[in-house]
PDB file of N, CA, C and O in Angstrom:
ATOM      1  N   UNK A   1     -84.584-201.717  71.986  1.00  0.00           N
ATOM      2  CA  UNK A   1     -85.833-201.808  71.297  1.00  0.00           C
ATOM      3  C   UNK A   1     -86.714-200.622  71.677  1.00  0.00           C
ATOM      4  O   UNK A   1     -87.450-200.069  70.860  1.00  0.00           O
ATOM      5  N   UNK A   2     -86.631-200.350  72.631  1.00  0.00           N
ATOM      6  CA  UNK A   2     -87.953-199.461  73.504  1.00  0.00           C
ATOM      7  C   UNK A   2     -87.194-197.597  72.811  1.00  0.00           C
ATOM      8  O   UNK A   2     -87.854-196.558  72.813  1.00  0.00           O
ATOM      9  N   UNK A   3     -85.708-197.730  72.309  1.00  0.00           N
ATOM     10  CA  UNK A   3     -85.252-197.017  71.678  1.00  0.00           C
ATOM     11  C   UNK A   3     -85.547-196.434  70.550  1.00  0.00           C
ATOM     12  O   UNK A   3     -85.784-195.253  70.297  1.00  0.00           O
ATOM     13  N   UNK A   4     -85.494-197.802  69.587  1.00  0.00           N
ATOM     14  CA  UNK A   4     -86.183-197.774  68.148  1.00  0.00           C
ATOM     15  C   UNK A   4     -87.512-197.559  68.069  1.00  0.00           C
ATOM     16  O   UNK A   4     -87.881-197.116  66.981  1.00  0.00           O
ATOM     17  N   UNK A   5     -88.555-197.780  69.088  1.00  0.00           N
ATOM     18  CA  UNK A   5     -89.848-198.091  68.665  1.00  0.00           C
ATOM     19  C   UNK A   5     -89.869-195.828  68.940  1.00  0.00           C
ATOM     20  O   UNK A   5     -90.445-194.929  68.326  1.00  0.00           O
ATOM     21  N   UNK A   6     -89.105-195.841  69.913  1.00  0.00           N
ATOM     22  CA  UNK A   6     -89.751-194.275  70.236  1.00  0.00           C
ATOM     23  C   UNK A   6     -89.028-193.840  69.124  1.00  0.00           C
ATOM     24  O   UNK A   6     -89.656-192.837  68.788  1.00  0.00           O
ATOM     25  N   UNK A   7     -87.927-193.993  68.199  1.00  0.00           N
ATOM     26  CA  UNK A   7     -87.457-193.247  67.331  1.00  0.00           C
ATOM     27  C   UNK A   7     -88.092-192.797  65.936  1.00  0.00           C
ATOM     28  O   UNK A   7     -88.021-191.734  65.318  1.00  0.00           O
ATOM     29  N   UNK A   8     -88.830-194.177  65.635  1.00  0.00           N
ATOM     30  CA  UNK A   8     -90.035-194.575  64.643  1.00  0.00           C
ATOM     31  C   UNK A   8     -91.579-193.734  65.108  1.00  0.00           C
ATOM     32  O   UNK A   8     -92.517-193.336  64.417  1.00  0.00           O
ATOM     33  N   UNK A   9     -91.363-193.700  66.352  1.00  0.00           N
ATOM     34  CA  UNK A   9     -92.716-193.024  66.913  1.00  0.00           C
ATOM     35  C   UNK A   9     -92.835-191.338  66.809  1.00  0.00           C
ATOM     36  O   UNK A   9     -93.853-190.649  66.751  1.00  0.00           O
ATOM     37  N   UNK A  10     -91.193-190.870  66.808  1.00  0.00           N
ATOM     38  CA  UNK A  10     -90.784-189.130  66.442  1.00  0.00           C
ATOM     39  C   UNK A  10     -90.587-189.116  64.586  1.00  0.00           C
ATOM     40  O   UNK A  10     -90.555-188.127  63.852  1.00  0.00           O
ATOM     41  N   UNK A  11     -90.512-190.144  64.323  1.00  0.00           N
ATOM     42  CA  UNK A  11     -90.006-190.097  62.899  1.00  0.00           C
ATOM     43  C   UNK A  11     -91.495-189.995  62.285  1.00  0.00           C
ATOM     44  O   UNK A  11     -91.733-188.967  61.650  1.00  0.00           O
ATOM     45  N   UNK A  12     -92.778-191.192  62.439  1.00  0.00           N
ATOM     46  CA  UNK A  12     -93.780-191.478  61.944  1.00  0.00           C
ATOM     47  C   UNK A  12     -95.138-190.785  62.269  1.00  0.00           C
ATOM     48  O   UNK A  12     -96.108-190.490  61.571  1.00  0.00           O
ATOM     49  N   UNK A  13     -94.844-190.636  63.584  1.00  0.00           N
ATOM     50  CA  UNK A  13     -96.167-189.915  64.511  1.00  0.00           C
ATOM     51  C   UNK A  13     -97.084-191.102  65.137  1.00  0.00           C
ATOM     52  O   UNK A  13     -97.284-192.122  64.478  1.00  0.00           O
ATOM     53  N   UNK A  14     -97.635-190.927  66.442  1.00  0.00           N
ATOM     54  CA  UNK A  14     -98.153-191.792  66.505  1.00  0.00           C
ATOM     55  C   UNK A  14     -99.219-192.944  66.149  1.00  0.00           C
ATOM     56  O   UNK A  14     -99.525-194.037  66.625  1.00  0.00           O
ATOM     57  N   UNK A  15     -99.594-192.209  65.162  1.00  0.00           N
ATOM     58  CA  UNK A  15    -101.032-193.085  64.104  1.00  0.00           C
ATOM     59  C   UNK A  15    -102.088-193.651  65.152  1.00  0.00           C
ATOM     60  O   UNK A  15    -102.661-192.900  65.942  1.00  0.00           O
ATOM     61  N   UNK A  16    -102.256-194.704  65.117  1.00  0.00           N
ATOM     62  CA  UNK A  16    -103.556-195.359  65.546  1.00  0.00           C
ATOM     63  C   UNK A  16    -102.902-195.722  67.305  1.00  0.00           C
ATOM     64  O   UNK A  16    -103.814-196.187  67.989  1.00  0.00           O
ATOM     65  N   UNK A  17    -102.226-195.657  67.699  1.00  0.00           N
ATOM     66  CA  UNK A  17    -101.280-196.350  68.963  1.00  0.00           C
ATOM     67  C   UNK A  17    -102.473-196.109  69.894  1.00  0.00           C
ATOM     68  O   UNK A  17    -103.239-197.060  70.051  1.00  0.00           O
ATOM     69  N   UNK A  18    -102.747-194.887  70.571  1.00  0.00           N
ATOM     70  CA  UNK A  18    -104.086-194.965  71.497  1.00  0.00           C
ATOM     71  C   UNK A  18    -104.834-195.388  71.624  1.00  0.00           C
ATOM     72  O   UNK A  18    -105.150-195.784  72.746  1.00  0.00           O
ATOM     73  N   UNK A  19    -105.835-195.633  70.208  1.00  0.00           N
ATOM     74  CA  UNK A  19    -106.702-196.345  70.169  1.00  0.00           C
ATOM     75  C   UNK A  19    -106.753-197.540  70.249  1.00  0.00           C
ATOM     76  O   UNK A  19    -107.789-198.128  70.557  1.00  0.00           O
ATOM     77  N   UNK A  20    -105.341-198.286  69.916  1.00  0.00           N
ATOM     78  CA  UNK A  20    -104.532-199.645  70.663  1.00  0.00           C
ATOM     79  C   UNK A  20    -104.970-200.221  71.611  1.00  0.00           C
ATOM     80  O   UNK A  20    -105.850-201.032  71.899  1.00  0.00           O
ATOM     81  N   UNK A  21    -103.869-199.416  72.237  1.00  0.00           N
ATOM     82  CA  UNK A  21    -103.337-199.447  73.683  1.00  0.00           C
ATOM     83  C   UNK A  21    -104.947-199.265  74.007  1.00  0.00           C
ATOM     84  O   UNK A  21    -105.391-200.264  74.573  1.00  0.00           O
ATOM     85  N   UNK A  22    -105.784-198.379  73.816  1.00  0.00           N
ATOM     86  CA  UNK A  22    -107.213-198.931  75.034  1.00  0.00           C
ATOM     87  C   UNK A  22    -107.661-199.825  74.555  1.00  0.00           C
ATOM     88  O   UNK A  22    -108.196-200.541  75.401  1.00  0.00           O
ATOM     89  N   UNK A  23    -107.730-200.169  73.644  1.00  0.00           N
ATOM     90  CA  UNK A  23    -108.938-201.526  72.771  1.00  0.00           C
ATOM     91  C   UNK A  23    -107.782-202.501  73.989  1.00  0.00           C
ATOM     92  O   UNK A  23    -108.083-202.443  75.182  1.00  0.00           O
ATOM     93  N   UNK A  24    -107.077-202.970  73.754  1.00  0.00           N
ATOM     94  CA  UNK A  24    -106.254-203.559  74.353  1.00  0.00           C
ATOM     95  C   UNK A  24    -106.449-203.563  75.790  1.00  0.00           C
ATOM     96  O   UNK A  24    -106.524-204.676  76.311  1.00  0.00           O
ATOM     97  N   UNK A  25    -106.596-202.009  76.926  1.00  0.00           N
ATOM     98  CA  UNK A  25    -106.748-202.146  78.242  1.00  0.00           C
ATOM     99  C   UNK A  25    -107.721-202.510  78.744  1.00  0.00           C
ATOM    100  O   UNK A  25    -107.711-203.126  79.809  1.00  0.00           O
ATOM    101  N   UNK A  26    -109.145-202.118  77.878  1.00  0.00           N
ATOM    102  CA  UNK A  26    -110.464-202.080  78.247  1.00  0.00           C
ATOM    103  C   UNK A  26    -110.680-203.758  77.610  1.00  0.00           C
ATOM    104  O   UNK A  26    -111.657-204.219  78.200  1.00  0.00           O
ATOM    105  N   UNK A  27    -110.380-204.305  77.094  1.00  0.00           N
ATOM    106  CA  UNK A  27    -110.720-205.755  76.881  1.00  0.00           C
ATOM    107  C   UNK A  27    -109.502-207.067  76.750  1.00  0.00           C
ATOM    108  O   UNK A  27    -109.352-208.016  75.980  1.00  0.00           O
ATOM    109  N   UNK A  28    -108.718-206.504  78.016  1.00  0.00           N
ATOM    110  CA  UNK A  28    -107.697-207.100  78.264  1.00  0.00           C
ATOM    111  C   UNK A  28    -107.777-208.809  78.341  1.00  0.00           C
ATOM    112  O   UNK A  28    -106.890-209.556  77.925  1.00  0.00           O
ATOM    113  N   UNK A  29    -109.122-209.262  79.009  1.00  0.00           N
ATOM    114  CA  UNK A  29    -109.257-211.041  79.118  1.00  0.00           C
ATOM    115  C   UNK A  29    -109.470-211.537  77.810  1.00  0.00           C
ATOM    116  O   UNK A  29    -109.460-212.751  77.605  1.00  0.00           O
ATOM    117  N   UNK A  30    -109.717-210.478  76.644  1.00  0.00           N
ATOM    118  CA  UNK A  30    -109.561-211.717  75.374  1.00  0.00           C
ATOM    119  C   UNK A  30    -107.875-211.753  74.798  1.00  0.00           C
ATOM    120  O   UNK A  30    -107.553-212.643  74.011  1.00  0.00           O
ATOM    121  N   UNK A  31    -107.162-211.032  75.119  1.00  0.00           N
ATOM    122  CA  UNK A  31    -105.854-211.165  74.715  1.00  0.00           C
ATOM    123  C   UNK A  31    -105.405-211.971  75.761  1.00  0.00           C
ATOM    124  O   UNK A  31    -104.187-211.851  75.898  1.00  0.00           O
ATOM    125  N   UNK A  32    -105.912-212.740  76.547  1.00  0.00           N
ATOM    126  CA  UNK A  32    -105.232-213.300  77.669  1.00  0.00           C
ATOM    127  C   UNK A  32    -105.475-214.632  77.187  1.00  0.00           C
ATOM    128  O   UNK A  32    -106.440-214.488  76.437  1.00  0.00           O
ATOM    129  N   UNK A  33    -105.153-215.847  77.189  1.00  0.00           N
ATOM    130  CA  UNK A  33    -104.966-216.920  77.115  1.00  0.00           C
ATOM    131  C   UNK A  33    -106.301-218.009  77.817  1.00  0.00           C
ATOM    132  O   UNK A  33    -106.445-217.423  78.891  1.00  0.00           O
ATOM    133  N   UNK A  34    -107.074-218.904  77.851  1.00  0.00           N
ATOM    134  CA  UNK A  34    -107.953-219.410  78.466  1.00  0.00           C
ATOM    135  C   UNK A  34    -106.784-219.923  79.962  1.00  0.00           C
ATOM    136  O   UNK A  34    -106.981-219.792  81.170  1.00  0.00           O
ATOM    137  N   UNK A  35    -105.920-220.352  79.418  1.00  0.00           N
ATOM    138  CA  UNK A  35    -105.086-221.631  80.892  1.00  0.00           C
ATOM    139  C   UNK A  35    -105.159-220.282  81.839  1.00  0.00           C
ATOM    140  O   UNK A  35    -105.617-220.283  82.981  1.00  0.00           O
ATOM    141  N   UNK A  36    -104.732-219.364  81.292  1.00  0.00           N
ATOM    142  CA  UNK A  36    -103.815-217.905  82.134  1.00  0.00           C
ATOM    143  C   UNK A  36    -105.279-217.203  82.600  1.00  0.00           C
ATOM    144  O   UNK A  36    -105.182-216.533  83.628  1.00  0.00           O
ATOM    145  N   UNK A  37    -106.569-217.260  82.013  1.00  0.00           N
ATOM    146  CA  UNK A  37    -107.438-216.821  82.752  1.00  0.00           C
ATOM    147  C   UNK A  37    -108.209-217.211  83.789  1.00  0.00           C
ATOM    148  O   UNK A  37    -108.746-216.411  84.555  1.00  0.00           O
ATOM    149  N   UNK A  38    -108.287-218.214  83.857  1.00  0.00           N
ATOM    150  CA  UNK A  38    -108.515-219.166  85.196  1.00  0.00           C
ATOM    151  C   UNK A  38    -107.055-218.739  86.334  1.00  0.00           C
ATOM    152  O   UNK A  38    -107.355-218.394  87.477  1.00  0.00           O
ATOM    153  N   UNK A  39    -106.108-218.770  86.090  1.00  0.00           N
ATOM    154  CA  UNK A  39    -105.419-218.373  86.897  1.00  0.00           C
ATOM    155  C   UNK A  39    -105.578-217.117  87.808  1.00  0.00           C
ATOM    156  O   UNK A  39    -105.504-217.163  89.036  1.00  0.00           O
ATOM    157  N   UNK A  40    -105.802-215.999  87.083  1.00  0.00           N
ATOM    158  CA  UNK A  40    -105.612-214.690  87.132  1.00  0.00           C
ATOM    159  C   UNK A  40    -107.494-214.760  88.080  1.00  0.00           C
ATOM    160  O   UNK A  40    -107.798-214.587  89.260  1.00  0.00           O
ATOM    161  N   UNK A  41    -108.375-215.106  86.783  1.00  0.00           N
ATOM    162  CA  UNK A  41    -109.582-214.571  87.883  1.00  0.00           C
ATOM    163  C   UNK A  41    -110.370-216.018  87.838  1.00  0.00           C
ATOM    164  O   UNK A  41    -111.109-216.428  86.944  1.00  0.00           O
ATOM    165  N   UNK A  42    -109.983-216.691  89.106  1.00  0.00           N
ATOM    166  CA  UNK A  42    -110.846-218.111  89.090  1.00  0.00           C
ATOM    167  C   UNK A  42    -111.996-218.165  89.208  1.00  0.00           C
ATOM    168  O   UNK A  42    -112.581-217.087  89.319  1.00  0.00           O
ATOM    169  N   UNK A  43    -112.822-219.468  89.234  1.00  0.00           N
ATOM    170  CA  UNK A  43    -114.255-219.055  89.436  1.00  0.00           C
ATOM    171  C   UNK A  43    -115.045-218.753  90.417  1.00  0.00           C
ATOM    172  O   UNK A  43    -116.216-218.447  90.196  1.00  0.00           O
TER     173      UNK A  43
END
């Protein structure tokens, strides 16, 4: 998989992927689950 995605990534260019990947790093606790956030950072 990690094959295909880079093959699609030389074939297509990367498009929007950065801006992703940070929306994604910088507001990582809303993609996280409520059960799984209590875990990770309790109160």
């Amino acid at each position: 998989m990690d094959g295909l995605g880079q093959m699609v990534g030389y074939a297509f260019g990367a498009g929007r992927a950065a801006d992703r990947v940070a929306r994604y790093e910088f507001h990582r606790a809303r993609h996280v689950r409520p059960d799984e956030r209590r875990e990770l950072w309790p109160a």
